[in-house]
N, C-alpha and C positions, 0 to 999 in steps of 0.2 A: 839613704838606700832603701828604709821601708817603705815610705814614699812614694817610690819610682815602683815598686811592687805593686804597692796598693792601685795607685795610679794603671799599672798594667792588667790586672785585674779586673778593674772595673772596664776596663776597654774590652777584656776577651768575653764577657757577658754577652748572650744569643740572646736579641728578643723575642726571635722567632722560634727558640729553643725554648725558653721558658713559656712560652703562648701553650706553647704544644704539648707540653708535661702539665701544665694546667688544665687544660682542655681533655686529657686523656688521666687525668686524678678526676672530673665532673663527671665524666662517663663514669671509671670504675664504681664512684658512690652512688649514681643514677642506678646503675644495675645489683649494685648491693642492695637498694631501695629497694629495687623492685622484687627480688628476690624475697627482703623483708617483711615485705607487706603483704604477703598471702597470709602464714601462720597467723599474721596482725590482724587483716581481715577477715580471716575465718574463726577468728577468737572473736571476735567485737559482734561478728552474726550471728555465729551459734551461739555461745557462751553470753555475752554480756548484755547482747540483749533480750535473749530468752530471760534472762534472771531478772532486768530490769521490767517487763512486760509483765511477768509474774508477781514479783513485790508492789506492781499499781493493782493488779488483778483479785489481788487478795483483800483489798478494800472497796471489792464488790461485789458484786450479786453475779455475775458473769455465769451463764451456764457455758458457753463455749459454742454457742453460734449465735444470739441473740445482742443486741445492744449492752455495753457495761454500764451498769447503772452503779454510782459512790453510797454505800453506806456505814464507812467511817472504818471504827472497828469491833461493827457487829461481830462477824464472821472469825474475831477473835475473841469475844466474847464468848460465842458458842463454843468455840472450841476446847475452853478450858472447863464448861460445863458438862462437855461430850468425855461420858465416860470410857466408853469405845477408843477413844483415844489415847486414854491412861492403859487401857489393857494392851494395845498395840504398842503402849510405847515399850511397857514394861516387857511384853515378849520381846522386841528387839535387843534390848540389854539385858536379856535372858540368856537371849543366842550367843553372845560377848564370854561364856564361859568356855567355848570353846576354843579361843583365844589363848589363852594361856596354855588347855591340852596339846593344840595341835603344835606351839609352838617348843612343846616339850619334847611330844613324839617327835618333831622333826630334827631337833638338837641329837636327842641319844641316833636317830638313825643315821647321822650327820659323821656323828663320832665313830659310829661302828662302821662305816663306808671308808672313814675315813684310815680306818689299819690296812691297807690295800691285803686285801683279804683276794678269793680266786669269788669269782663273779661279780664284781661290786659293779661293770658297766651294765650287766643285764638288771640287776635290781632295780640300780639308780633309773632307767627306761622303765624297769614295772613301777617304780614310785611316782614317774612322773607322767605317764598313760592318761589318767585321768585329769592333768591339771589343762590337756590340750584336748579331750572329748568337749562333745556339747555338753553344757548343764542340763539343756533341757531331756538330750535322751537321757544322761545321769539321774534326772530327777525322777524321771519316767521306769525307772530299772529301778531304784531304790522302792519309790511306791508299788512296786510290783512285790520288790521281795520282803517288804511290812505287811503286806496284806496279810490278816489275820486267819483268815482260810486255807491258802495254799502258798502263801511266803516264802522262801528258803530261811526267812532266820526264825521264823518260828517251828520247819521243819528240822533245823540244825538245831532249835533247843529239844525237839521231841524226842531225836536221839539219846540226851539225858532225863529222860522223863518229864520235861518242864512247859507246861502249857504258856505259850506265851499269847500274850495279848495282841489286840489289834491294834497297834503302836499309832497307827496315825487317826484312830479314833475315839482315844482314848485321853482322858485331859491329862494325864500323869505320866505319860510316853511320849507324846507328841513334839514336842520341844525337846528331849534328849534321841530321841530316835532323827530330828533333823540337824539335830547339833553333831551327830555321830557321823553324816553325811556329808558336809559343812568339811569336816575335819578330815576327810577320808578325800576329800576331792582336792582341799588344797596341801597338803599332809608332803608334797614331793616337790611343789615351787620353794614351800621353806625351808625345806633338806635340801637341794641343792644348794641356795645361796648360804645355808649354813657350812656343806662340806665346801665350797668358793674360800668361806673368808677362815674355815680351820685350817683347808692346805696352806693356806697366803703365808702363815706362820713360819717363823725360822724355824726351824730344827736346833740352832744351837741355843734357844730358850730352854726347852725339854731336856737338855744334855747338862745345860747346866744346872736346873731344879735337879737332876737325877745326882749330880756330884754332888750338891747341899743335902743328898738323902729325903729328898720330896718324895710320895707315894702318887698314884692315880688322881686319887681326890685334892690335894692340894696343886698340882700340875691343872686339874682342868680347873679349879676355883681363882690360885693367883696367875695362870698364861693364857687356856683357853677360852675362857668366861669375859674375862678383860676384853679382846680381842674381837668377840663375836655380837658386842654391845650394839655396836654402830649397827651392824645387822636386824639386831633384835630393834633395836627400836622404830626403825624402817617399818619391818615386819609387824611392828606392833600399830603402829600409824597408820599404815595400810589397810589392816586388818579391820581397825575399828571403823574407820570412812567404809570401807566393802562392807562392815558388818551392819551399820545404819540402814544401809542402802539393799539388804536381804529384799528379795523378790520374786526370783523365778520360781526357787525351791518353794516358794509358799504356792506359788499359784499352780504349779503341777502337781506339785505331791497331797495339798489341804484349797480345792480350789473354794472354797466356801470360808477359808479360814481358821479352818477344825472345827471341834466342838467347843460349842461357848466362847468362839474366837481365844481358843488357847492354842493357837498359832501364828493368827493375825500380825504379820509385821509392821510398821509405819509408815511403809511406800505401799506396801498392800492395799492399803486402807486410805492414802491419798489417791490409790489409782482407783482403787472402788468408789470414791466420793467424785474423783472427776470426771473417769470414763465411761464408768457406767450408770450412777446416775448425773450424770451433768452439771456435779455444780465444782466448778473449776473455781470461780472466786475461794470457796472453802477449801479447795486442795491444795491450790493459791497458796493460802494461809497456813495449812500445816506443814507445806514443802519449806514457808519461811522460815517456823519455827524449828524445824527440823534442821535446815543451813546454820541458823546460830546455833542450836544444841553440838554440831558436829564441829564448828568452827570453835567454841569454848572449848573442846573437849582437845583438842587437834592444840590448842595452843597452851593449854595447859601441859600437854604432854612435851610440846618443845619447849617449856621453861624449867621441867623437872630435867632434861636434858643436859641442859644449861650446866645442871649441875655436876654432872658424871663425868668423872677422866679414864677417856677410853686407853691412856698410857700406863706401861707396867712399870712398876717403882721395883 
């Protein structure tokens, strides 16, 4: 009897059906292709091979319109001699302090949104105002209200009788007066995704720390804190790739670099080495070294990762 089944079966098979269900599976993966291969292609133009162009260019002399000429690795040689270098780098990871404030202010603001309080949608809007202005008129409003003449924050400190200085020409204000800007501008993209992932939270966590007699500080240490990691360390990965890469704020607010390039960031000073005097082979070269410095740093932080249980015991 199975036999005669099988037998009949193989008889009721279309080859013109199956032709055609083959032919219309070619298409659908022909038009998935095709849909794929844009992003593909637009990664492979922009992206990979800008960076491959650049990693041959830095083992040359290339001003950026003349012939490239190979001279090995001069142009990293010099670069670890260039002091100018060491000072831009160390401002860059200067600015990194603001990393951990803003990510603090934006936690407590996060938790305080988050008691559904009577305004919290018009705040959560004034927090986030500046994270969708331009930087550049941001940057442009800021150095107005430093100016050490007629500022508003140094008019707001003269109300308390306090002379304040010219912050952005000053070696000892200039880097916390851009850090304080830094932090004021992104201060409401990381309060939101904080208040995002506090509401996500059950309710019956908090209810039940409350029956074991937990207080405030214990509820946000073993529920809240737990729970907001994944966040923060986003937040924190982010932060530090955007903070490498500091540039506008320098070039509006300190277009010179400040005094004694104690502002100078490390793309500041690659773009001054390539664009304005022309030597691209060298900017070449600190853009490379700059790629590993951020790439070390980027991977480090996702094997400390590795270790943390974002699950509450």
């Amino acid at each position: 009897m199975s036999s005669v089944i099988a037998t009949n079966s193989k008889k009721n098979k279309n080859p013109k059906l199956k032709t055609k269900s083959s032919n219309l599976y070619k298409k659908e993966h022909q038009v998935a292709l095709l849909f794929v291969s844009a992003p593909i292609l637009g990664f492979l133009i922009f992206s990979v091979y800008p960076f491959a162009y650049s990693v041959y260019a830095s083992f040359t002399d290339w001003n950026g319109l003349n012939r490239m000429n190979f001279v090995g690795l001069d142009n990293f040689i010099k670069l670890f001699k260039d002091e100018y270098f060491y000072q831009t780098l160390y401002n860059t990871v200067f600015y990194m302090i603001g990393i951990p404030i803003g990510l603090g202010l934006a936690l407590l603001l996060a938790i305080a949104l988050s008691r559904g309080l009577k305004g919290t949608t018009i705040f959560r809007t004034i927090y986030y105002i500046p994270v969708i202005s331009s930087l550049a008129a941001i940057s442009i409003m800021w150095a107005w209200a430093y100016n050490g003449d007629f500022g508003l924050v140094n008019q707001f400190l003269g109300v308390f009788g306090i002379e304040g200085p010219n912050w952005l020409e000053n070696t000892a204000t200039v880097k916390p007066a851009i850090i304080l800007m830094a932090v004021w501008k992104g201060l409401g993209y990381s309060m939101l995704l904080y208040l995002a992932a506090i509401q996500s939270v059950s309710k019956t966590f908090y209810e039940a720390a409350e029956l074991d007699g937990a207080n405030s500080f214990q509820k946000f240490w073993n529920i809240t804190w737990p729970m907001v990691k994944p966040v923060t360390f986003f937040l924190v990965i982010t932060n530090i790739i955007g903070g490498f890469q500091i540039f506008t704020e320098i070039n509006i607010m300190t277009p010179t670099g400040g005094p004694s390039y104690s502002s100078a960031s490390i793309v500041w000073y690659i773009w001054q080495k390539a664009f304005k005097y022309y030597q691209m082979g060298y900017g070449s070269a600190m853009s490379l070294i700059l790629f590993v410095f951020i790439f070390v740093v980027t991977a480090v932080q996702f094997y400390m990762n590795r270790k943390s249980d974002y699950s509450l015991d």
